[in-house]
C-alpha positions as CSV (number, residue, x, y, z in Angstrom):
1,X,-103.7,-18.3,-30.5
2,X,-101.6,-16.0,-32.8
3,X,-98.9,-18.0,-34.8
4,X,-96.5,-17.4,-37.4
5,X,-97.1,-18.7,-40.9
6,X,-93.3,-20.4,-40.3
7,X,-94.0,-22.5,-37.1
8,X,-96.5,-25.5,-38.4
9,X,-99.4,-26.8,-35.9
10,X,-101.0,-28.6,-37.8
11,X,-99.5,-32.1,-37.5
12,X,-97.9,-33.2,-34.3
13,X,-94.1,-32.4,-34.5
14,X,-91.7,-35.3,-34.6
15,X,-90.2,-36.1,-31.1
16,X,-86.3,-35.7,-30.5
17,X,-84.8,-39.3,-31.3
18,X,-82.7,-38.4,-28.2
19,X,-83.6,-36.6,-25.3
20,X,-83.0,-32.6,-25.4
21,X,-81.9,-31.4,-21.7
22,X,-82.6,-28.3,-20.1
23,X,-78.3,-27.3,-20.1
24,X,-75.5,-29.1,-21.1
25,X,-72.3,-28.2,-18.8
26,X,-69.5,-26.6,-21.0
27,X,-65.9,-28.0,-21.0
28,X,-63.0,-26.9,-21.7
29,X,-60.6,-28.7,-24.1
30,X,-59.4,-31.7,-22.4
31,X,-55.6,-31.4,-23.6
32,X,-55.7,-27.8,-21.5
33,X,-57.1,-29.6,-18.8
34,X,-55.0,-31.9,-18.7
35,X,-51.9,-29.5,-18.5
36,X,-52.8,-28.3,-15.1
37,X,-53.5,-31.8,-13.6
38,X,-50.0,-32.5,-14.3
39,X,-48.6,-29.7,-12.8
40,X,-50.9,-30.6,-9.4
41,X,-49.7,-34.0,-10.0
42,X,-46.1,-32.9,-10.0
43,X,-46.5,-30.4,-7.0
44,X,-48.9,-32.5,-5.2
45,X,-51.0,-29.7,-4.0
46,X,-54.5,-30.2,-4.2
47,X,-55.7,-28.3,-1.5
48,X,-55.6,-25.2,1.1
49,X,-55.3,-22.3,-1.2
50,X,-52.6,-23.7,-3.6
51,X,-51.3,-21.6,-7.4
52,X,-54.2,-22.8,-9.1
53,X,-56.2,-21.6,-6.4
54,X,-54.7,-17.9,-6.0
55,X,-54.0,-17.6,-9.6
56,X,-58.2,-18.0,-9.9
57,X,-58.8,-15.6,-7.2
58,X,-56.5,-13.6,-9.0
59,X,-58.1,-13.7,-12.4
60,X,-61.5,-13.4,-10.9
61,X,-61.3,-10.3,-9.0
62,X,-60.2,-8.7,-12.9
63,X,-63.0,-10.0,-14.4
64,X,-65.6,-9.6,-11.7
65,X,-64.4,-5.8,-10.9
66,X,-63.8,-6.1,-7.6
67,X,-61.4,-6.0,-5.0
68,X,-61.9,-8.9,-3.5
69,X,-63.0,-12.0,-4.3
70,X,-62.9,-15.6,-1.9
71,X,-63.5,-19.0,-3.5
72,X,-65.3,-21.4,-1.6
73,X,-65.9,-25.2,-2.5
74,X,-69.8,-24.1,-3.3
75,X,-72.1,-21.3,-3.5
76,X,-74.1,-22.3,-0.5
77,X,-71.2,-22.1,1.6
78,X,-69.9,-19.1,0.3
79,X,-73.1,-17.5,0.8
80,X,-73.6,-19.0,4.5
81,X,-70.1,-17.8,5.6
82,X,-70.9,-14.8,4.0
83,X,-73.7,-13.8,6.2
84,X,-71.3,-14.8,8.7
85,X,-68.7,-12.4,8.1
86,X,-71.0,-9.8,8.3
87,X,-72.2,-10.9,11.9
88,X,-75.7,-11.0,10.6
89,X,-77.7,-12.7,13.3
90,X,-81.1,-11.7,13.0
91,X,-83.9,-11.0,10.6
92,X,-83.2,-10.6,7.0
93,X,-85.5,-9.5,4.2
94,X,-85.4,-11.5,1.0
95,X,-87.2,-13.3,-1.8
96,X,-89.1,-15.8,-1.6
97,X,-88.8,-16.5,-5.9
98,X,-85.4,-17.6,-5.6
99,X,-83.5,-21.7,-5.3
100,X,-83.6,-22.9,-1.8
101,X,-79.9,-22.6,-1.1
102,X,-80.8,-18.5,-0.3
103,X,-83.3,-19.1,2.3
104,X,-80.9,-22.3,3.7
105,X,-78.0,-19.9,4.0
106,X,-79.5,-17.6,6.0
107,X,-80.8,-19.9,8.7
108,X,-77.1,-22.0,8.5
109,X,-75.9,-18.6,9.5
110,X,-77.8,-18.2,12.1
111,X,-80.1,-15.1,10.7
112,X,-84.0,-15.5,10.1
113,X,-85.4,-14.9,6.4
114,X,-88.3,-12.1,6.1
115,X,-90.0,-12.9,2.8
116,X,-90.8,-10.1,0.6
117,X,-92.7,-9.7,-2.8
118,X,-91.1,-9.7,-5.7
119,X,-91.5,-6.5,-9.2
120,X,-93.8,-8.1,-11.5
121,X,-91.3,-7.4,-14.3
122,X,-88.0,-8.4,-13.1
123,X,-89.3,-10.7,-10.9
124,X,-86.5,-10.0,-8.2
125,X,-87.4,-8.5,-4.4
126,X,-90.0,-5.0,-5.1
127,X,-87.7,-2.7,-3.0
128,X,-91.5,-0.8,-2.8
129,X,-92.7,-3.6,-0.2
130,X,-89.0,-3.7,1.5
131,X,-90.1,-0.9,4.3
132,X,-93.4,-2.4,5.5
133,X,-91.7,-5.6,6.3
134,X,-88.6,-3.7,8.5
135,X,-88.6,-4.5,12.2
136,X,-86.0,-3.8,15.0
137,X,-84.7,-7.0,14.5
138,X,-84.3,-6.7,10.8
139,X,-80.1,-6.2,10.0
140,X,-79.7,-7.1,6.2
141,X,-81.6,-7.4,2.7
142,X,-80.7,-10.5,0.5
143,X,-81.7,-10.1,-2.8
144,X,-81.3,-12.6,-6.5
145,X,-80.5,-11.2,-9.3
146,X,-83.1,-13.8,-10.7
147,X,-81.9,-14.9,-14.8
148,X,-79.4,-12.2,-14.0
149,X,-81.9,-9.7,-14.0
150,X,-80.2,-7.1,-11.8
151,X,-82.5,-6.4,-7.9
152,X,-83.0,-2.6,-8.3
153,X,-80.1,-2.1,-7.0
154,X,-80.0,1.5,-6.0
155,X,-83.6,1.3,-4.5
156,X,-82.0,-1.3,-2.2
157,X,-79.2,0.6,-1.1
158,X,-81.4,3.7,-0.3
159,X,-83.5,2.1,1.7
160,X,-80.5,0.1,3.5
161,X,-78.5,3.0,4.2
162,X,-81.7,4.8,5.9
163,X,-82.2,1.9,8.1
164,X,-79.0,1.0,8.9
165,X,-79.1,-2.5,7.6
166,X,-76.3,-5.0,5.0
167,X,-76.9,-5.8,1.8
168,X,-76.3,-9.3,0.3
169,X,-77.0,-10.2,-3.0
170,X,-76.9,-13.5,-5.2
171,X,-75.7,-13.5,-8.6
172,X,-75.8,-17.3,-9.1
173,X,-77.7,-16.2,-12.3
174,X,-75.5,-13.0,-12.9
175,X,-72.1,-13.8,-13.8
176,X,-70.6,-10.7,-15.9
177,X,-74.1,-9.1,-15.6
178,X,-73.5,-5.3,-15.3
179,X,-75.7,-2.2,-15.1
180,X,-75.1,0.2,-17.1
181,X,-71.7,-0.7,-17.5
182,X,-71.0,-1.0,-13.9
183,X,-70.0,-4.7,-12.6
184,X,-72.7,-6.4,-10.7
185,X,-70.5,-7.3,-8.0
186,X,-69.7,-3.4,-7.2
187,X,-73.7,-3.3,-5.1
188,X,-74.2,-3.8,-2.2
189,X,-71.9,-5.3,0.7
190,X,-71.1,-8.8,-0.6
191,X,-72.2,-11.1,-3.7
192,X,-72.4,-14.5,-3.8
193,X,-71.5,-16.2,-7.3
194,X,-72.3,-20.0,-7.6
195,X,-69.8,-21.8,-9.8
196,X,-71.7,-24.9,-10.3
197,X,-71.4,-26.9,-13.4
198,X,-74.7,-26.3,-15.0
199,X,-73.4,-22.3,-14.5
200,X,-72.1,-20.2,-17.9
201,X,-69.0,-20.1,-15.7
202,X,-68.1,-23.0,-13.7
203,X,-65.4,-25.0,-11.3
204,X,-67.7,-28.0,-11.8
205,X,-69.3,-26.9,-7.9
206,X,-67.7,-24.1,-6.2
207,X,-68.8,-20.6,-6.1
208,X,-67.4,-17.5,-4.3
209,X,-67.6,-13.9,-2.4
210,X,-67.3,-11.1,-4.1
211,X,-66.5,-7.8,-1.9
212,X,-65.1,-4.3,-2.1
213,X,-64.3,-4.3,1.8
214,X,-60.6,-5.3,2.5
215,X,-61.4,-5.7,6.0
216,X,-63.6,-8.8,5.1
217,X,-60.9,-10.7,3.5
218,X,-59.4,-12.3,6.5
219,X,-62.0,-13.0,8.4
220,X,-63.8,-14.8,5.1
221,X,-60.6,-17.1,4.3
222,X,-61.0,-17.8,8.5
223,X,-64.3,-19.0,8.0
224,X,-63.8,-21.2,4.9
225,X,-60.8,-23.0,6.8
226,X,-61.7,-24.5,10.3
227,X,-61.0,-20.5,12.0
228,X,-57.4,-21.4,12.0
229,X,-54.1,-18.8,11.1
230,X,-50.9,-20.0,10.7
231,X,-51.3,-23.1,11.5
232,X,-52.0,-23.7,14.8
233,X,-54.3,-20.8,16.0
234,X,-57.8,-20.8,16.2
235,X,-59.3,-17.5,16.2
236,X,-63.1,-18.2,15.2
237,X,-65.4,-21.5,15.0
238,X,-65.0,-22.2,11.2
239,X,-65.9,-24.7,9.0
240,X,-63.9,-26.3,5.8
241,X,-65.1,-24.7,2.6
242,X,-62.0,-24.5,0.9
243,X,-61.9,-24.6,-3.0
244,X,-59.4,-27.7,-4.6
245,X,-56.7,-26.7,-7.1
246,X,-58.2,-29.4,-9.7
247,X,-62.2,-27.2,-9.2
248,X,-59.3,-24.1,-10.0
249,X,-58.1,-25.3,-12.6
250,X,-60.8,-26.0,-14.3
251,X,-62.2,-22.6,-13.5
252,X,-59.2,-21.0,-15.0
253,X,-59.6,-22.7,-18.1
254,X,-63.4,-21.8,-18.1
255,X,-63.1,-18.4,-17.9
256,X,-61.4,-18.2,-21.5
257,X,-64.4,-20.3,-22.5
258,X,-67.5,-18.2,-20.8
259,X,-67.1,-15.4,-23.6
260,X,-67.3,-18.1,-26.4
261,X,-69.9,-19.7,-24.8
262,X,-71.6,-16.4,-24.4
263,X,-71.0,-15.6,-28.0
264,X,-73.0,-19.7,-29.0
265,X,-75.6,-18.4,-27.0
266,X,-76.7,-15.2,-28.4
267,X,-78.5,-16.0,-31.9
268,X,-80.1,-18.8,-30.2
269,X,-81.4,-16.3,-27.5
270,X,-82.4,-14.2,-30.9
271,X,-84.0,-16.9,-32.5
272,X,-85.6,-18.1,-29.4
273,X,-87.2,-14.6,-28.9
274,X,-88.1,-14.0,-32.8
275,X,-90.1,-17.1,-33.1
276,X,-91.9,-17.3,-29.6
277,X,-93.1,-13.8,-29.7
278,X,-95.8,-15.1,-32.5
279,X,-97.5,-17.8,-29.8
280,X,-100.1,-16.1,-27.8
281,X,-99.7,-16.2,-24.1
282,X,-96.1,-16.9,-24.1
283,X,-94.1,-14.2,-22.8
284,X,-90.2,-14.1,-23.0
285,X,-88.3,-12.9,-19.9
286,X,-86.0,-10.3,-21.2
287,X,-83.4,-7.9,-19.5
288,X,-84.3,-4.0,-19.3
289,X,-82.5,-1.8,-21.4
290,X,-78.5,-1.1,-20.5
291,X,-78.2,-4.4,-18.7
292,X,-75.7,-7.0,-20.2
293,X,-76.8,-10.4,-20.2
294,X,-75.6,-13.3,-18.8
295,X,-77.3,-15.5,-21.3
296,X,-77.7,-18.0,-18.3
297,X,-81.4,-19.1,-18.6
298,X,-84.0,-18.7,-21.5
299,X,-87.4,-18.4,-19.3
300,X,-90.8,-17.6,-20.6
301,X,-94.0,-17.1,-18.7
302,X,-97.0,-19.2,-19.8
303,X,-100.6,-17.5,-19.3
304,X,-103.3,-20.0,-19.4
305,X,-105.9,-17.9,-20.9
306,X,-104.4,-16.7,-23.9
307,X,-102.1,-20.2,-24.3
308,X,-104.6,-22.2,-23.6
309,X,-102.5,-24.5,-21.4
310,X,-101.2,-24.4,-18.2
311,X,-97.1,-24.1,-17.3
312,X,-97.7,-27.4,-16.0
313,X,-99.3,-29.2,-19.0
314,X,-96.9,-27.2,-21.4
315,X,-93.9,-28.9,-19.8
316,X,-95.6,-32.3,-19.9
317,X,-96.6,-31.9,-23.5
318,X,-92.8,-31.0,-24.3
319,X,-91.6,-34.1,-22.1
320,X,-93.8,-36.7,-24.4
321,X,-91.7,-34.9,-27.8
322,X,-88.4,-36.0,-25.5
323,X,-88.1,-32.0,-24.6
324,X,-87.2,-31.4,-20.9
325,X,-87.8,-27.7,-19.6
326,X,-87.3,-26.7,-15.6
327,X,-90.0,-24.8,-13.5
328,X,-87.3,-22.7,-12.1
329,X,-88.1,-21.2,-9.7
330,X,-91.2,-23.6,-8.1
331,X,-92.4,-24.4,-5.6
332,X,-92.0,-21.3,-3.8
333,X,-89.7,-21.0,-0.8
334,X,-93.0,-20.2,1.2
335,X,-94.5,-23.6,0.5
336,X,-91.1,-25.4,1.9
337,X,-92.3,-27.1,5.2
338,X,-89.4,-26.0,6.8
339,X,-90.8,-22.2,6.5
340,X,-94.8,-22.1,7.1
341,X,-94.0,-20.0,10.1
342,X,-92.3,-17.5,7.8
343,X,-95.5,-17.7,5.1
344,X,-97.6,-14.4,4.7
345,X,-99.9,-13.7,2.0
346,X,-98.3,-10.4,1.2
347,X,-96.7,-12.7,-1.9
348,X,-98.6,-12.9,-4.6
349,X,-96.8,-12.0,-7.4
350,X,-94.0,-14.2,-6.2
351,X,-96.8,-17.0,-6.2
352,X,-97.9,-15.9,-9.8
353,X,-94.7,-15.9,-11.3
354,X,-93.7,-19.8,-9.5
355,X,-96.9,-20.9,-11.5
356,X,-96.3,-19.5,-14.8
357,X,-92.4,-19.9,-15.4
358,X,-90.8,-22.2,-17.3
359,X,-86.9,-22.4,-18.0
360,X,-86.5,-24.1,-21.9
361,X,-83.5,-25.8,-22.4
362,X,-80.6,-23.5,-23.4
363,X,-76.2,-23.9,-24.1
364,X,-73.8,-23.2,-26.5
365,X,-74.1,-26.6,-28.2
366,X,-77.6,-26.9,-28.9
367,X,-79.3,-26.6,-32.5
368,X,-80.5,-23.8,-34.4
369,X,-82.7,-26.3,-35.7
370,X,-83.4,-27.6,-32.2
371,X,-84.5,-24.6,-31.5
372,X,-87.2,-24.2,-34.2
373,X,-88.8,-27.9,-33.3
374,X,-88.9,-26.8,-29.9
375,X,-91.3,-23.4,-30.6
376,X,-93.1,-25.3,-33.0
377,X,-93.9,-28.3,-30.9
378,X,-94.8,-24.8,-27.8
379,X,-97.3,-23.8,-30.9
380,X,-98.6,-27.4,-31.5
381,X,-99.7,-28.2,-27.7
382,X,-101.2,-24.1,-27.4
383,X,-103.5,-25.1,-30.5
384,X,-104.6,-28.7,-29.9
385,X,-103.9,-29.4,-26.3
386,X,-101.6,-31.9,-25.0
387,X,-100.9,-35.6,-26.7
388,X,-101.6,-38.8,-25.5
């Protein structure tokens, strides 16, 4: 194993005194906070679309670049209703390397997932196995924008607009991702943002719907609130998914806290890549070039060969030096019970990539010095093995 001179593996590191998590939510000042709940507490609105609500919307469709954007009390909701909205009923081609919430919306909605194989490099959906898998049934692609690297997204939409077929995508990793300097909510049909509180951005849960179709506004605010208009009509079968004004206004506060949270995150990213790239057989996830990141996740691949452990043991030796890391995503969506009669073995590389991955932990708050422990303790279980 190839080490740097710097990280010591000789002795066995000193564990944390106190246990390093994988995130740690951000917060705003509490005083700001605190301004808006007295301004709901004076209004008593807390619910069904209120200022804090539209003034979010508002600020979001700005800073997403879109034209429209629909809060929802979660991600998984948005995302269900979302599928809804574009009467999406049958079979849909996704990923099978993704949290279970994508696969869970789809059959919520009614739809059936396909699972496709994912690019060995960006490990989101290979838009080169999309084709084989189309059948008449087949009406959308859903792809993840996984560690908000982007879904080739132009691929996607090439092969949708031959076929005639929606495309989904969800950014629950991609907040203020962009392709060359194009918004990440500007592809496809409809994106799906997940505002939950281990997010860069967050309403402590709540996520939303990012679209550049008008005519999907109305039927997307009927969905989140029980199908009724004005009142008293009842137009469509709905369900309540409705946002709070106190998850808006702590989204409005957070989003003059992503940048500097951004901002934390980006020399421990740095340092994170400087000192891991001298341990053999761990390989850094990293964005291709003109992509901005959204310094949500900092995920390395372990290969047991040249390491010398498995992912597995790796995260257990970390968890003995009070270190806790995430196999994000595992298991596979394939393996879930609820989906053997979806499993094919056209995934391998999706299957790969569930056993190598590991998420270390990674926020605004945490350490330089954290930071340097952490690789060295990664360099101290690759040369001697895990410790009793």
């Amino acid at each position: 194993m190839k080490t740097s001179l710097s990280i010591k593996t000789n002795m066995a590191p000193v564990p944390f005194a106190s246990p390093i998590l994988i995130t740690r939510p951000t917060l705003p000042p509490i005083e700001l906070f605190e301004a808006h709940l007295k301004e709901i507490w004076s209004s008593r609105v807390l619910t069904n679309q209120g200022p804090k609500h539209m003034q979010l919307e508002k600020n979001l469709t700005t800073m997403l670049g879109t034209r429209n954007v629909r809060l929802f009390s979660n991600g998984t909701l948005a995302l269900i209703l979302g599928v809804k909205a574009l009467g999406i009923r049958g079979e849909v081609i996704t990923t099978p390397f993704t949290f279970p919430a994508t696969p869970h919306s789809l059959v919520w909605a009614g739809a059936t997932p396909v699972f496709c194989d994912i690019d060995p490099v960006s490990l989101c959906i290979d838009p080169n196995r999309i084709e084989a898998l189309i059948t008449p049934r087949t009406e959308a692609i859903l792809g993840v924008h996984v560690y908000g690297i982007p879904c080739d997204a132009d691929a996607i939409q090439a092969i949708a607009s031959k076929h005639g077929l929606k495309v989904i995508y969800d950014a629950a990793h991609a907040f203020l991702t962009e392709v060359r300097g194009i918004p990440i909510a500007s592809f496809g049909d409809m994106t799906m943002f997940s505002f939950h509180a281990t997010k860069l951005f967050h309403t402590i849960e709540g996520g939303c719907l990012a679209f550049n179709n008008s005519e999907l506004g109305e039927v997307t605010n009927l969905l989140k609130n029980f199908g009724i208009k004005d009142g008293e009509a009842v137009l469509i079968p709905g369900m309540n998914a409705k946002m709070s004004e106190i998850q808006c206004a702590m989204g409005i506060e957070m989003l003059k806290e992503t940048e500097v949270e951004r901002e934390r995150r980006k020399p421990l990213r740095r340092k994170y890549l400087e000192l891991l790239s001298e341990i053999e057989g761990i390989d850094c996830v990293v964005l291709p070039d003109g992509i901005s990141d959204s310094l949500q996740y900092m995920a390395l691949r372990v290969d047991e060969e040249r390491f010398g452990l498995s992912r597995d043991q790796l995260q257990r030796g970390l968890t003995t030096f009070n270190v806790f890391s995430r196999k994000y995503f595992f298991p596979l969506c394939t393996d879930y019970e609820c989906y053997k009669e979806a499993v094919n073995d056209g995934t391998p590389i999706a299957r790969r990539a569930a056993d190598q991955l590991l998420c270390l932990p990674f926020y605004g708050d945490l350490e330089m010095e954290a930071i340097e422990r952490i690789v060295e303790m990664i360099a101290y279980l690759g040369k001697n093995g895990t410790i009793s």
